[in-house]
KENU-755087 format. One record per residue: residue number from 1; residue in one letter; x, y, z of N, C-alpha, C, O in turn. Coordinates in steps of 0.02 Angstrom, whole numbers, plus 50000, padded with zeros to 5 digits. Example, Ala and Ser with C-alpha at 12.3 -4.5 7.8 and 13.67 -1.06 7.14 Angstrom:
REM residues 2
(node 1 A (50660 49716 50390) (50615 49775 50390) (50660 49835 50390) (50712 49834 50423))
(node 2 S (50642 49888 50354) (50684 49947 50357) (50645 50002 50394) (50670 50057 50402))
END
This chain:
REM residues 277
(node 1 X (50709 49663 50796) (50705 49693 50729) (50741 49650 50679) (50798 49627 50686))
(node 2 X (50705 49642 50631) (50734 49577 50554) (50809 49616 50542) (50818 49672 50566))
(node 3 X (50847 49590 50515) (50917 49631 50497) (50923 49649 50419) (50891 49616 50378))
(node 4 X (50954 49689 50404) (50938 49729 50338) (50957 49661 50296) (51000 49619 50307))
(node 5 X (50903 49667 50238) (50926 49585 50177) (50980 49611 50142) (50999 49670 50149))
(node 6 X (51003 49575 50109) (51051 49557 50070) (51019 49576 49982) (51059 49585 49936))
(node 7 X (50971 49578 49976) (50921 49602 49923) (50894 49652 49926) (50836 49643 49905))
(node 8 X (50905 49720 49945) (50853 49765 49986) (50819 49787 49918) (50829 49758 49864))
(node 9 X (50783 49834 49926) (50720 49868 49851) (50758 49938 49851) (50768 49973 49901))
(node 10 X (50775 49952 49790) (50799 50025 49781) (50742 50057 49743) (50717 50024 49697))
(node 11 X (50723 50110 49755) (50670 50144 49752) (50666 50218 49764) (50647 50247 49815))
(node 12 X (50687 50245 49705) (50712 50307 49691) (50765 50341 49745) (50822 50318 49737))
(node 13 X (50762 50374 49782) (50834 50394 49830) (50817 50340 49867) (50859 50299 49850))
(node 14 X (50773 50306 49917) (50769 50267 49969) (50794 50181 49936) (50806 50160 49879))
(node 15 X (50793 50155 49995) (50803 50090 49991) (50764 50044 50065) (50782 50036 50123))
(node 16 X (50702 50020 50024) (50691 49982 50070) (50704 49910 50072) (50716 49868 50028))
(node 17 X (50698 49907 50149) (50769 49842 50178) (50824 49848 50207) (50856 49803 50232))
(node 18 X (50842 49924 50204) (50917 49923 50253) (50909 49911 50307) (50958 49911 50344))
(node 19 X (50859 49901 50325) (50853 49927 50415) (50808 49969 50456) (50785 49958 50512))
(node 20 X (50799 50037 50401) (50758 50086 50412) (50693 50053 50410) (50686 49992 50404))
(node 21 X (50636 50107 50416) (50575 50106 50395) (50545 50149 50337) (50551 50210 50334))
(node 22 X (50520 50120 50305) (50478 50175 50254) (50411 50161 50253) (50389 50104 50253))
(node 23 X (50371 50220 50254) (50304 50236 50248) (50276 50257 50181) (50302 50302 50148))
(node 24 X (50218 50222 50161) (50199 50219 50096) (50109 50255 50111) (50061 50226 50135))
(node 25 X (50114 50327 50086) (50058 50344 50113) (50021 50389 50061) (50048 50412 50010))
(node 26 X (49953 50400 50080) (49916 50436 50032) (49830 50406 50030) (49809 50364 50069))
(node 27 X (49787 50438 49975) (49716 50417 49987) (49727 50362 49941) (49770 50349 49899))
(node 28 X (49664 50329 49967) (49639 50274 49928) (49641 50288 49837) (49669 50247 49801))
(node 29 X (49617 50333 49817) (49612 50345 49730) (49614 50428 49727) (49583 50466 49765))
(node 30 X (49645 50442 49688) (49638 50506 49674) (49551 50556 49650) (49511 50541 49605))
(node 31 X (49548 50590 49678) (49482 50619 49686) (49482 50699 49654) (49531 50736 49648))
(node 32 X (49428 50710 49641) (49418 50774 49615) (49456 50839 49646) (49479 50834 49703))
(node 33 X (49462 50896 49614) (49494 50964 49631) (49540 50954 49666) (49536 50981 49722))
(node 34 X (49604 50911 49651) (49683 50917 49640) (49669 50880 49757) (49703 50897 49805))
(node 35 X (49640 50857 49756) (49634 50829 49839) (49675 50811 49865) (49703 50827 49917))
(node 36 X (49686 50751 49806) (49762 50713 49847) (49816 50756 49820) (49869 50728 49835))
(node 37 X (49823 50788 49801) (49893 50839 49808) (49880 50883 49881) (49923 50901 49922))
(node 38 X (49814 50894 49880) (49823 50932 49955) (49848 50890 50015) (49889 50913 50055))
(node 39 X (49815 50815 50020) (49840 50763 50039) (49891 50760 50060) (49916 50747 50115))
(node 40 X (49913 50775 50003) (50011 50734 49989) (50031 50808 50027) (50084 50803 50058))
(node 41 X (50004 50867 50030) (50063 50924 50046) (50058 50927 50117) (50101 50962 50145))
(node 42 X (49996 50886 50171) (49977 50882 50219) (50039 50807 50262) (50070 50803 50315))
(node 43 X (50030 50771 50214) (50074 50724 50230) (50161 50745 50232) (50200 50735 50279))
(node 44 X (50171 50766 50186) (50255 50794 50166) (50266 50835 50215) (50320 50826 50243))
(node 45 X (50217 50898 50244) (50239 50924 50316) (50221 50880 50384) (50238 50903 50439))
(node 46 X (50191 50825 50380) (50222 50779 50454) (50284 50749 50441) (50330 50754 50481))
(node 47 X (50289 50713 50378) (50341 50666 50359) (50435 50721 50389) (50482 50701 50423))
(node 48 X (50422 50785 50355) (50468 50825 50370) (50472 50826 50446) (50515 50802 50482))
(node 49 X (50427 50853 50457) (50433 50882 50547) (50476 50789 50571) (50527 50791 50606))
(node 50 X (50457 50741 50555) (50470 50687 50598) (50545 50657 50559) (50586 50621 50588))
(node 51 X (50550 50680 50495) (50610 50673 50461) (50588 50598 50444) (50637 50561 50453))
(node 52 X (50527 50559 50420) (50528 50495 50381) (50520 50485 50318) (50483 50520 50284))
(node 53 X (50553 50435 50295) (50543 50432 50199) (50493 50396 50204) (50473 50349 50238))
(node 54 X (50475 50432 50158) (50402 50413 50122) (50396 50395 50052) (50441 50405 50010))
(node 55 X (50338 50368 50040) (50316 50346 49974) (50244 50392 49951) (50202 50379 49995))
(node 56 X (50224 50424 49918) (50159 50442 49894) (50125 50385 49867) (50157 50365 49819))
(node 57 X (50065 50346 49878) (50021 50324 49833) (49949 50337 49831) (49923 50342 49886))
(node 58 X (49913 50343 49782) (49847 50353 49753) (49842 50287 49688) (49886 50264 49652))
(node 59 X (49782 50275 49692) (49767 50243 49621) (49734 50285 49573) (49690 50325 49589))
(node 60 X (49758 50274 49504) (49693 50305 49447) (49631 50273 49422) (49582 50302 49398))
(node 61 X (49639 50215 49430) (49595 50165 49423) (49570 50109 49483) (49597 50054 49494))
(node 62 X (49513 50136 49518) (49510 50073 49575) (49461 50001 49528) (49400 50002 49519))
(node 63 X (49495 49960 49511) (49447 49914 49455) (49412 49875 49490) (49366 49852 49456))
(node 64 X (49413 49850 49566) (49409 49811 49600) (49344 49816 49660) (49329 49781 49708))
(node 65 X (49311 49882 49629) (49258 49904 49688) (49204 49834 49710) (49198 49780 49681))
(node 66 X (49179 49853 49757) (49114 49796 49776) (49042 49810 49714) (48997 49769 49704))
(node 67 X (49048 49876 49681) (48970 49890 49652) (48984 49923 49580) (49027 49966 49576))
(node 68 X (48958 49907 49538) (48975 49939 49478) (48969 50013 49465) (48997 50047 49422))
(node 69 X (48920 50034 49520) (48920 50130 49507) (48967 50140 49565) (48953 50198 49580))
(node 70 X (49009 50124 49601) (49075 50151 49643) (49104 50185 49597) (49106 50173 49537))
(node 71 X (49130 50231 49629) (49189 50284 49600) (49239 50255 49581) (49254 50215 49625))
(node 72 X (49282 50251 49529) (49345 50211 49502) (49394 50265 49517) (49441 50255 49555))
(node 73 X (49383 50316 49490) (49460 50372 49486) (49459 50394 49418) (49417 50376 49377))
(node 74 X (49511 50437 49404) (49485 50473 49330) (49504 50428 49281) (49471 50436 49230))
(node 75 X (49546 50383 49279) (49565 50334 49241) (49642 50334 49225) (49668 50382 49253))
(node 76 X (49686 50299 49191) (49751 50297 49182) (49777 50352 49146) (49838 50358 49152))
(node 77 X (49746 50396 49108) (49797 50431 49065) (49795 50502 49112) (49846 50530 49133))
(node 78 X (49710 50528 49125) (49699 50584 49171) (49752 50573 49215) (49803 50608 49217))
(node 79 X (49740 50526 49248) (49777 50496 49311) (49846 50498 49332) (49867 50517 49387))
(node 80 X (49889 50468 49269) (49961 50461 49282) (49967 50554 49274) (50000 50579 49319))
(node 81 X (49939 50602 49221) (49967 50643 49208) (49958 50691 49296) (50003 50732 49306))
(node 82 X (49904 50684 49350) (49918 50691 49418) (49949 50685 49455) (49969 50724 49498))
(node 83 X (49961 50607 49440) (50011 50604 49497) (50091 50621 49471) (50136 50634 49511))
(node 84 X (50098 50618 49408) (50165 50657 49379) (50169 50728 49416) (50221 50757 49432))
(node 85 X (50132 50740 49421) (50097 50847 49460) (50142 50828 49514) (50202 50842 49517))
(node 86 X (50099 50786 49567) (50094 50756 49624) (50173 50762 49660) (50199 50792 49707))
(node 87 X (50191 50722 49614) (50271 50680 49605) (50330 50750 49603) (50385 50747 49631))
(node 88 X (50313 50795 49575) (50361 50844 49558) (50353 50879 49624) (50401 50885 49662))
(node 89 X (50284 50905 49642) (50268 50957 49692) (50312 50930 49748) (50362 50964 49759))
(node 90 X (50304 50879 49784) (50312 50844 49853) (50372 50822 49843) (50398 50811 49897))
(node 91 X (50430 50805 49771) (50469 50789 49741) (50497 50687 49815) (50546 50674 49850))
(node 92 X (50439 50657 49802) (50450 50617 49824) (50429 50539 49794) (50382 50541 49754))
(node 93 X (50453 50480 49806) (50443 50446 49765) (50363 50407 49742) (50312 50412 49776))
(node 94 X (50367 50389 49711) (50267 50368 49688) (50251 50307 49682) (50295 50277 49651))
(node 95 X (50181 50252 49708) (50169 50210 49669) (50095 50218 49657) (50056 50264 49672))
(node 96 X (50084 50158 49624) (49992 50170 49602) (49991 50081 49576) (50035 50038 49574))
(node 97 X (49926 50081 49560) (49903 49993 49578) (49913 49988 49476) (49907 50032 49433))
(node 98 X (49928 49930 49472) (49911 49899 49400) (49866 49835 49378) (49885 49779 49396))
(node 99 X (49829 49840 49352) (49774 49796 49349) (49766 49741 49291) (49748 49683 49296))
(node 100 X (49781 49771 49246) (49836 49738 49173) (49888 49727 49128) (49900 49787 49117))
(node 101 X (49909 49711 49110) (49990 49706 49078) (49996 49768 49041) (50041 49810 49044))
(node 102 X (49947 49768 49008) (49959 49848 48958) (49977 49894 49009) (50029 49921 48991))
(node 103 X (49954 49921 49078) (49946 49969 49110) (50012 49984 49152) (50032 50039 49173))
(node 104 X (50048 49905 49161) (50121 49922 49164) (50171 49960 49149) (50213 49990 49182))
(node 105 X (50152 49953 49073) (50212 49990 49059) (50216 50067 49040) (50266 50103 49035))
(node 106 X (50151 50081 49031) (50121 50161 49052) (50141 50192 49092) (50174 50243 49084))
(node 107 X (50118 50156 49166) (50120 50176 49249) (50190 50172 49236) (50193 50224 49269))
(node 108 X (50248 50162 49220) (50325 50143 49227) (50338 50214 49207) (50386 50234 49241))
(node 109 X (50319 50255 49171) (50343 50301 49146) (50324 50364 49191) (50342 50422 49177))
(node 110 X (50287 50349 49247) (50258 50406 49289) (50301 50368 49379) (50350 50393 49406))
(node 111 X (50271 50322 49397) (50286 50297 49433) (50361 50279 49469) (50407 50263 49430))
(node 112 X (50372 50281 49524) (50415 50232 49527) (50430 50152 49569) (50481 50120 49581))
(node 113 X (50360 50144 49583) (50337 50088 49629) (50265 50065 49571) (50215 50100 49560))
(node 114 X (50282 49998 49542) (50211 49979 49542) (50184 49929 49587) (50222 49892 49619))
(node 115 X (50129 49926 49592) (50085 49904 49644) (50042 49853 49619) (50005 49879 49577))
(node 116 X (50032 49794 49626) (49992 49730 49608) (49933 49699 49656) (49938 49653 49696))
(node 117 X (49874 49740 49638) (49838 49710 49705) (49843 49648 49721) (49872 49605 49688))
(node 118 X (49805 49637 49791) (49786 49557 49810) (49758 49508 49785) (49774 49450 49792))
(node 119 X (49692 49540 49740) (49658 49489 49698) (49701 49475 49644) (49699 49418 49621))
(node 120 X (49740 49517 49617) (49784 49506 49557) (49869 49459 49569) (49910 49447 49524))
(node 121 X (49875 49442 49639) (49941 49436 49631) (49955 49355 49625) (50002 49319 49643))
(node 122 X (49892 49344 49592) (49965 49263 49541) (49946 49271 49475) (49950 49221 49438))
(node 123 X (49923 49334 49448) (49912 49345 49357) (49988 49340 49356) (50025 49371 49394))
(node 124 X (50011 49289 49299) (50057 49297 49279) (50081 49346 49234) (50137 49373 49232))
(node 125 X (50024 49354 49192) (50054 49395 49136) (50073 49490 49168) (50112 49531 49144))
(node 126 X (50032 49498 49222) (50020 49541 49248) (50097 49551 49269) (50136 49591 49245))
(node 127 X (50108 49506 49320) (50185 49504 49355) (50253 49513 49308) (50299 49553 49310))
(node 128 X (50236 49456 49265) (50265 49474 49207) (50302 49563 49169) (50359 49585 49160))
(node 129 X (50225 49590 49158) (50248 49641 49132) (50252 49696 49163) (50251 49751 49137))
(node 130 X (50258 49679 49238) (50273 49745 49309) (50361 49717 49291) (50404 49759 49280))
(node 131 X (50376 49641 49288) (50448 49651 49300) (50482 49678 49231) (50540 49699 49226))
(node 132 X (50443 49674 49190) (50485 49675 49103) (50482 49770 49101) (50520 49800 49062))
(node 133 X (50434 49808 49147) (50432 49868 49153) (50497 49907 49167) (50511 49956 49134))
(node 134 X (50533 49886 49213) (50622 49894 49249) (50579 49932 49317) (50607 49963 49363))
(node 135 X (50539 49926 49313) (50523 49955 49379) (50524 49928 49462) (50537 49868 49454))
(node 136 X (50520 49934 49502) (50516 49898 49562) (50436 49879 49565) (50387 49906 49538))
(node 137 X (50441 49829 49604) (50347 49784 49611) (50337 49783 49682) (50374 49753 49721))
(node 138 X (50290 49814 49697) (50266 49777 49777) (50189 49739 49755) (50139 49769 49734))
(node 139 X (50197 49652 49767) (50139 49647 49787) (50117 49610 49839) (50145 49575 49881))
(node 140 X (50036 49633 49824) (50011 49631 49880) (49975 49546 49896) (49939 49518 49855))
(node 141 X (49994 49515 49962) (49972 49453 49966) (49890 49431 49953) (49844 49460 49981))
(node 142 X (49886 49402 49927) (49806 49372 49923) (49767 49356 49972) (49777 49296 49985))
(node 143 X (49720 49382 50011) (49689 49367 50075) (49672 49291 50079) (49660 49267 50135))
(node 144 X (49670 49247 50016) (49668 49185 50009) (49736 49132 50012) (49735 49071 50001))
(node 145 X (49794 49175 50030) (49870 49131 50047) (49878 49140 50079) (49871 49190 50114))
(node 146 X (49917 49050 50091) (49975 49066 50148) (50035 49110 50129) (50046 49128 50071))
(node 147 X (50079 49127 50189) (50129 49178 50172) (50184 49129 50112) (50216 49158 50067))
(node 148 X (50185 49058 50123) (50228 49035 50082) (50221 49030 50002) (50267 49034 49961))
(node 149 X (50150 49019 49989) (50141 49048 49924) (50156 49080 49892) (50155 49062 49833))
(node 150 X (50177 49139 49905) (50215 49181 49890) (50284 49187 49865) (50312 49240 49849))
(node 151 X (50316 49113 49861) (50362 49108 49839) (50336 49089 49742) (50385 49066 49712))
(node 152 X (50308 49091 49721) (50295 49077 49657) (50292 49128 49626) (50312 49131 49568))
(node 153 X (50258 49196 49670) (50267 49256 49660) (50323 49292 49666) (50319 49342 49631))
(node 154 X (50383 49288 49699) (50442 49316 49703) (50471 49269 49646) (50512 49298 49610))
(node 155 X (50462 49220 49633) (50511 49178 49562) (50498 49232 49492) (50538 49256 49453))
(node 156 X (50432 49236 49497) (50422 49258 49428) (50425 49348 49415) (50402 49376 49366))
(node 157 X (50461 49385 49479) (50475 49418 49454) (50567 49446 49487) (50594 49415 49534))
(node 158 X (50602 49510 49449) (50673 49518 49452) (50696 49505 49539) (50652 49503 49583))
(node 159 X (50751 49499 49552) (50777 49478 49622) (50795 49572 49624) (50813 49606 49576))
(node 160 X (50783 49592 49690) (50815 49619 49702) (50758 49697 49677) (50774 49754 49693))
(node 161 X (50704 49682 49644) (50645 49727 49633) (50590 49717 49652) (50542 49740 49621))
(node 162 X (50582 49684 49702) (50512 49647 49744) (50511 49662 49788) (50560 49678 49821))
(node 163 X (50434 49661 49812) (50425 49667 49882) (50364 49657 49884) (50326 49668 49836))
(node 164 X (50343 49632 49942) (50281 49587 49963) (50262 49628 50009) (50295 49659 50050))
(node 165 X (50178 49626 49998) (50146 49671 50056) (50085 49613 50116) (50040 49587 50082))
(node 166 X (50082 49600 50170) (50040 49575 50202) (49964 49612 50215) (49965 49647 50266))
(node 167 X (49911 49612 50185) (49853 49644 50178) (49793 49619 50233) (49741 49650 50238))
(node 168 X (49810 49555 50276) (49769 49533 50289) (49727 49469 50289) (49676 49499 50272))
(node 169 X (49704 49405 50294) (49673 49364 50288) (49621 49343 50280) (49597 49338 50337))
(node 170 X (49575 49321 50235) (49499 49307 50245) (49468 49258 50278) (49471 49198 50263))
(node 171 X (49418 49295 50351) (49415 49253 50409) (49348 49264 50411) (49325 49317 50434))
(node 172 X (49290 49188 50375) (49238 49178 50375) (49223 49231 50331) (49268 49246 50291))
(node 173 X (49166 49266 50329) (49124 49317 50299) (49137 49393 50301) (49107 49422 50347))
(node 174 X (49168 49424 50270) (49156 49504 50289) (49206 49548 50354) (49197 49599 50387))
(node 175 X (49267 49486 50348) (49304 49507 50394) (49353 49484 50395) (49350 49423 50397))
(node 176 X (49418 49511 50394) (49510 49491 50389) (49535 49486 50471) (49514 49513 50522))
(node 177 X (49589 49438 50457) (49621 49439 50522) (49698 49436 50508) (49711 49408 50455))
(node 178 X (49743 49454 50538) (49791 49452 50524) (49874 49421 50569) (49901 49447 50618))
(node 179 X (49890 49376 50540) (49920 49330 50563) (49997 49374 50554) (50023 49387 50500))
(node 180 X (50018 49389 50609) (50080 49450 50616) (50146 49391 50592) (50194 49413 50561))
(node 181 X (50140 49310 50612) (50198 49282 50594) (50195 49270 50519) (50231 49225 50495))
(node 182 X (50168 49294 50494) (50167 49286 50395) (50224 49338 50391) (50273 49326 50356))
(node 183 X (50220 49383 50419) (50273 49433 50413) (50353 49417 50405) (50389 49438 50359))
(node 184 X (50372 49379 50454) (50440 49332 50447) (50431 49268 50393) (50476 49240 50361))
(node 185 X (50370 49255 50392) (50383 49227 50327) (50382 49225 50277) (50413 49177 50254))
(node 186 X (50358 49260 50240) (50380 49309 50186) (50432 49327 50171) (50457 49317 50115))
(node 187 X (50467 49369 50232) (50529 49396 50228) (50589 49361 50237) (50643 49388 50251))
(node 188 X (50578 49297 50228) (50623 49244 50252) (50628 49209 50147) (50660 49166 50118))
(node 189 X (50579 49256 50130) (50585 49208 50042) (50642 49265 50020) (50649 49269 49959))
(node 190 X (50678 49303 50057) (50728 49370 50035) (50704 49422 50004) (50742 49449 49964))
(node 191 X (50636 49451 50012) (50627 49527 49993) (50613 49555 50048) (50621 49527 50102))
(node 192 X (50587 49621 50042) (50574 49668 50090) (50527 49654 50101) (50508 49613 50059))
(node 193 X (50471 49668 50157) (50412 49663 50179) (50367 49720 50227) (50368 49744 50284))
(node 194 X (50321 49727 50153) (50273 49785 50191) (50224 49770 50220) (50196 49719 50200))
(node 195 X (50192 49812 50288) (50130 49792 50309) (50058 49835 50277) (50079 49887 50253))
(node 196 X (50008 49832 50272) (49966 49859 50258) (49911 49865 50289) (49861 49831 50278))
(node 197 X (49919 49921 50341) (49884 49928 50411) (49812 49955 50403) (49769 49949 50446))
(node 198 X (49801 49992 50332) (49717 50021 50333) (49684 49975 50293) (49623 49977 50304))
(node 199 X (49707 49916 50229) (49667 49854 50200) (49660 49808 50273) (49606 49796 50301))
(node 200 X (49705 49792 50289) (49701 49760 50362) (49641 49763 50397) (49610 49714 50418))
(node 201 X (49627 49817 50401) (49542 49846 50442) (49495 49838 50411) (49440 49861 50429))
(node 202 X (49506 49801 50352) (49416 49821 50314) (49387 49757 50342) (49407 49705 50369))
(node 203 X (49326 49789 50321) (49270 49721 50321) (49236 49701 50222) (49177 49711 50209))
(node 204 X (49263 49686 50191) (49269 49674 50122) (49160 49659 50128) (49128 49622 50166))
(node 205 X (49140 49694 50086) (49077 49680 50066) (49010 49708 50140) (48950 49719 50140))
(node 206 X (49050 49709 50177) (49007 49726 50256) (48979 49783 50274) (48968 49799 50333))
(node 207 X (48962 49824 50215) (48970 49895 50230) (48898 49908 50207) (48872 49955 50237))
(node 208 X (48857 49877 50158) (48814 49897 50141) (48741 49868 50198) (48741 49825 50242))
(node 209 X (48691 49910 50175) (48647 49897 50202) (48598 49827 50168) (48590 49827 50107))
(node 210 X (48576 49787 50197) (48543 49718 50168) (48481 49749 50103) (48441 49795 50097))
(node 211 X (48506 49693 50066) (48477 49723 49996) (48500 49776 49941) (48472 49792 49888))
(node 212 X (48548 49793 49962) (48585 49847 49936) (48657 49796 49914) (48691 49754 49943))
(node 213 X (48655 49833 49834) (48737 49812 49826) (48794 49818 49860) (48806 49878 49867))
(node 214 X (48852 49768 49895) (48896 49764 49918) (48931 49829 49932) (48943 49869 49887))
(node 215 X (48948 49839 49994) (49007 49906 49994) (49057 49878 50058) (49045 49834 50100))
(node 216 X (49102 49909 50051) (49168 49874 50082) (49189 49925 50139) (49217 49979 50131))
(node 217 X (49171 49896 50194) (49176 49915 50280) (49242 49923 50292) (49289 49922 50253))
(node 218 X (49238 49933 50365) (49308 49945 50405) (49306 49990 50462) (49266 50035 50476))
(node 219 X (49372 49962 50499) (49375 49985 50583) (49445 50019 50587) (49495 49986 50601))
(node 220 X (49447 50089 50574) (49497 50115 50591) (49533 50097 50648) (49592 50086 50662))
(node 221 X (49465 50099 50685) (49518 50089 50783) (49565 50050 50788) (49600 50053 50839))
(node 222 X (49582 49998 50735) (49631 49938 50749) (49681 49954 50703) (49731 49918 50707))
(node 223 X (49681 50015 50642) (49752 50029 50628) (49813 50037 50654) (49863 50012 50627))
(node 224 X (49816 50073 50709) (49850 50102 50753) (49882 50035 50772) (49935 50021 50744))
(node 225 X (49844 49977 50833) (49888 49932 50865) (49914 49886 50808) (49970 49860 50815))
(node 226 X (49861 49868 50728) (49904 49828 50688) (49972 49853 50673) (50020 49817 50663))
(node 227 X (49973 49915 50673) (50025 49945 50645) (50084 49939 50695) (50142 49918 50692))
(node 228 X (50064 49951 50717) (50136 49940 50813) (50155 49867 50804) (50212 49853 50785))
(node 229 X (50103 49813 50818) (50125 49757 50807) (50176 49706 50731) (50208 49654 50729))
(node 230 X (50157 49763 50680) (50200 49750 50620) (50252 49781 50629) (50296 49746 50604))
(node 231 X (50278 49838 50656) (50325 49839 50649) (50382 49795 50716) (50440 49776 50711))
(node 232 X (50346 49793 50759) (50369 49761 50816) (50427 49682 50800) (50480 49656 50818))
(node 233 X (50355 49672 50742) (50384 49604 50716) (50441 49600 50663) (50473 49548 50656))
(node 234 X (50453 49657 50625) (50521 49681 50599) (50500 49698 50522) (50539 49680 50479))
(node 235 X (50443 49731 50503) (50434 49753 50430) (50483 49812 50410) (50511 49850 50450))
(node 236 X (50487 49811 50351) (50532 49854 50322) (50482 49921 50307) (50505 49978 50315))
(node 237 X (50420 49911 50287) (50386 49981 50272) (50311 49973 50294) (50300 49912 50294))
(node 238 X (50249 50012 50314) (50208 50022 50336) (50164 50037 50281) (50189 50088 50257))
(node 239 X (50105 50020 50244) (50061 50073 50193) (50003 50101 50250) (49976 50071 50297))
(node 240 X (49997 50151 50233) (49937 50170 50250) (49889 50218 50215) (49918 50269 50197))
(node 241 X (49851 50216 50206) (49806 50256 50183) (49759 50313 50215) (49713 50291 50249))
(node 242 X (49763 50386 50208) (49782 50419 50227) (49716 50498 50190) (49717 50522 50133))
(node 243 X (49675 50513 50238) (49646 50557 50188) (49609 50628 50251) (49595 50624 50311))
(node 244 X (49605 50666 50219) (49592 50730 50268) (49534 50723 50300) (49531 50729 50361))
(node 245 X (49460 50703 50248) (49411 50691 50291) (49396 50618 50244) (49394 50615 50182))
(node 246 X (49384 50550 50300) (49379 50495 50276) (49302 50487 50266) (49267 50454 50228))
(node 247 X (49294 50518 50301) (49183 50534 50299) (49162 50551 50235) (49106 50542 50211))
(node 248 X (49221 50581 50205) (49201 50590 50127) (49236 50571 50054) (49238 50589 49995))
(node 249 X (49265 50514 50109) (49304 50514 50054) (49262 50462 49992) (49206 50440 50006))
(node 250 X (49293 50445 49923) (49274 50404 49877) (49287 50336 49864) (49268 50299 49818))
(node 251 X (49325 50327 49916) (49350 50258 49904) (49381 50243 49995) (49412 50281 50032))
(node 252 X (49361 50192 50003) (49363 50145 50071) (49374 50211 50118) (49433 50211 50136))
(node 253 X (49349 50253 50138) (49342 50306 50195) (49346 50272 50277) (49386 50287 50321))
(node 254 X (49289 50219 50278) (49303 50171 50337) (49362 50147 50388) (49360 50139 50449))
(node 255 X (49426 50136 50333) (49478 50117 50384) (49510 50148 50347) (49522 50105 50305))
(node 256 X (49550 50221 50320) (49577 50284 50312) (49604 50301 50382) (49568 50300 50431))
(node 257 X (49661 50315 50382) (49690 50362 50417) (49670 50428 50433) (49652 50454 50380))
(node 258 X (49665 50468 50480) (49647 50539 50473) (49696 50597 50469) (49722 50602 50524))
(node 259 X (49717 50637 50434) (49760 50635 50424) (49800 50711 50457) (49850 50746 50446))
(node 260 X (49728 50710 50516) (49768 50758 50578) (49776 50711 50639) (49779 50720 50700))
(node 261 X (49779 50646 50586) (49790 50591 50668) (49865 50568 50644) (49903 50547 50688))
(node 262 X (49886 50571 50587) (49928 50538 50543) (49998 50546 50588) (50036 50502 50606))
(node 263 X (50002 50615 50599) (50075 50623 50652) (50078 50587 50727) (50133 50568 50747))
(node 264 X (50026 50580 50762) (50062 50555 50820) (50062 50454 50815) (50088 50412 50852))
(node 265 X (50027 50447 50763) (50044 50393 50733) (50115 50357 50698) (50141 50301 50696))
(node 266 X (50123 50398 50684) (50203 50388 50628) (50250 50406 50669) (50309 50391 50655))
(node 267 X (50233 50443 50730) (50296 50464 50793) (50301 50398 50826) (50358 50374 50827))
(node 268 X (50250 50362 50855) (50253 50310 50880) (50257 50249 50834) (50247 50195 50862))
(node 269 X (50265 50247 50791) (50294 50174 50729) (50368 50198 50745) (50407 50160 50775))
(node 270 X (50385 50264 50723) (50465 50271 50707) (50485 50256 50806) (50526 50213 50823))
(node 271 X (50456 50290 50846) (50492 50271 50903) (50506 50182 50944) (50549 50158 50981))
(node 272 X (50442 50156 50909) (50464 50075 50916) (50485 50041 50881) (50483 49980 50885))
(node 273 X (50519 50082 50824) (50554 50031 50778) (50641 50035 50798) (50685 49993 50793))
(node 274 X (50639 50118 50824) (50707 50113 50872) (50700 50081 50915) (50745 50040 50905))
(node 275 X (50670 50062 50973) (50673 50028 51020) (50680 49940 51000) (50707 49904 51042))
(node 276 X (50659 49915 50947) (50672 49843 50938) (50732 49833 50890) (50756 49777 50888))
(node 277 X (50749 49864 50866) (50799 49882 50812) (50849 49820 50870) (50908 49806 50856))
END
């Protein structure tokens, strides 16, 4: 197990990096008739029963779909004023994705994690105004870097409010692989380091049928062992994505968590992270 940094991420009561583990969980985008709050109240009673800190995330805006009629989410203003709901009910801490500089400093006022996708994480201006926000940043690695790249990305934003997420690799066509020693290296540039065990599973663009606009696949079955093997290797927090029925859900359903599978999952992360500790 990595030993707690010297930089850890403070993040509303928690702190990831001491040592512990934190779990960053929730659906893909927030969805109609208050869902992911049911979500989140489904999650908050495993998290309790097992006693782990957690993170809530949903996006309001997914900008990044494979097809232009995909579901986005209700948008930023609907949006933040949800997961503000969200945030009070479960009274636990929040993040959500930012896609432009303006949207920074919005999400800062609801949030307390912003989130920088993969395709987005060498916009400068973007990084920029997640760090000028005072908020904490996790982002997420580019399926197109090496883990050391990433040091251009920890320069340009605050020491000590970062954190890097491993999402996965792009291997040939329509399919990620994931290289578990990026993990130490990353975490060797001095932030915390999250894994991201349900992007991990997709198949980016593989989902649709030929002739049909792009839709974005995935293999749950391999959440589970990516997830064992990240923490094995010494991550500080786990994301997962997390939804009651993934068959319906609106956004990446494919490699979703289920989220009456979600507990004996998170029993066995927390029990091998004592054992390598």
């Amino acid at each position: 197990m990595a030993p707690p940094l010297a930089s850890p991420l403070t993040l509303g009561p928690l702190i990831v990096g001491d040592g512990a583990l934190t779990f960053i969980l929730g659906p893909c985008v927030l969805e109609p008739d208050a869902r992911a709050l049911r979500i989140g109240e489904g999650i908050a009673r495993v998290c309790e029963r097992l006693g782990a800190r957690w993170v809530f995330k949903a996006s309001f805006d997914k900008a990044n779909r494979s097809a232009a009629s995909s579901y986005r989410g209700p948008g930023m203003e609907e949006g933040l004023r949800e997961l503000d709901g969200i945030g009070r009910a479960l009274g636990v801490p929040l993040t959500t994705d930012v896609h432009t500089p303006e949207q920074a400093a919005h999400a800062a006022q609801v949030v307390d994690l912003l989130q920088v996708p993969a395709f987005l994480c060498r916009q400068t201006d973007l990084l920029l105004a997640c760090g000028a926000s005072g908020r904490p940043v996790n982002v997420k690695k580019g399926q197109f870097l090496a883990p050391e790249d990433m040091r251009g990305v920890v320069g340009k934003l605050p020491r000590g409010r970062t954190m890097l997420t491993e999402r996965g690799t792009t291997f040939g066509y329509g399919d990620l692989v994931v290289d578990m020693r990026a993990l130490g290296r990353m975490r060797a540039l001095g932030v915390p380091v999250c894994f991201d065990a349900t992007h991990s599973a997709q198949r980016p663009g593989a989902g649709g049928p030929a002739g049909e606009a792009p839709r974005t696949g995935g293999d749950r079955s391999v959440v589970a062992p990516l997830a064992r093997a990240a923490v094995a290797a010494g991550v500080d927090a786990v994301f997962l994505e997390v939804h009651d029925a993934p068959e319906d859900a609106l956004s990446d359903g494919p490699n979703m968590v289920r989220l009456s599978e979600l507990e004996p999952l998170l029993t066995s992360l927390l029990a091998l992270h004592v054992a390598v500790r």
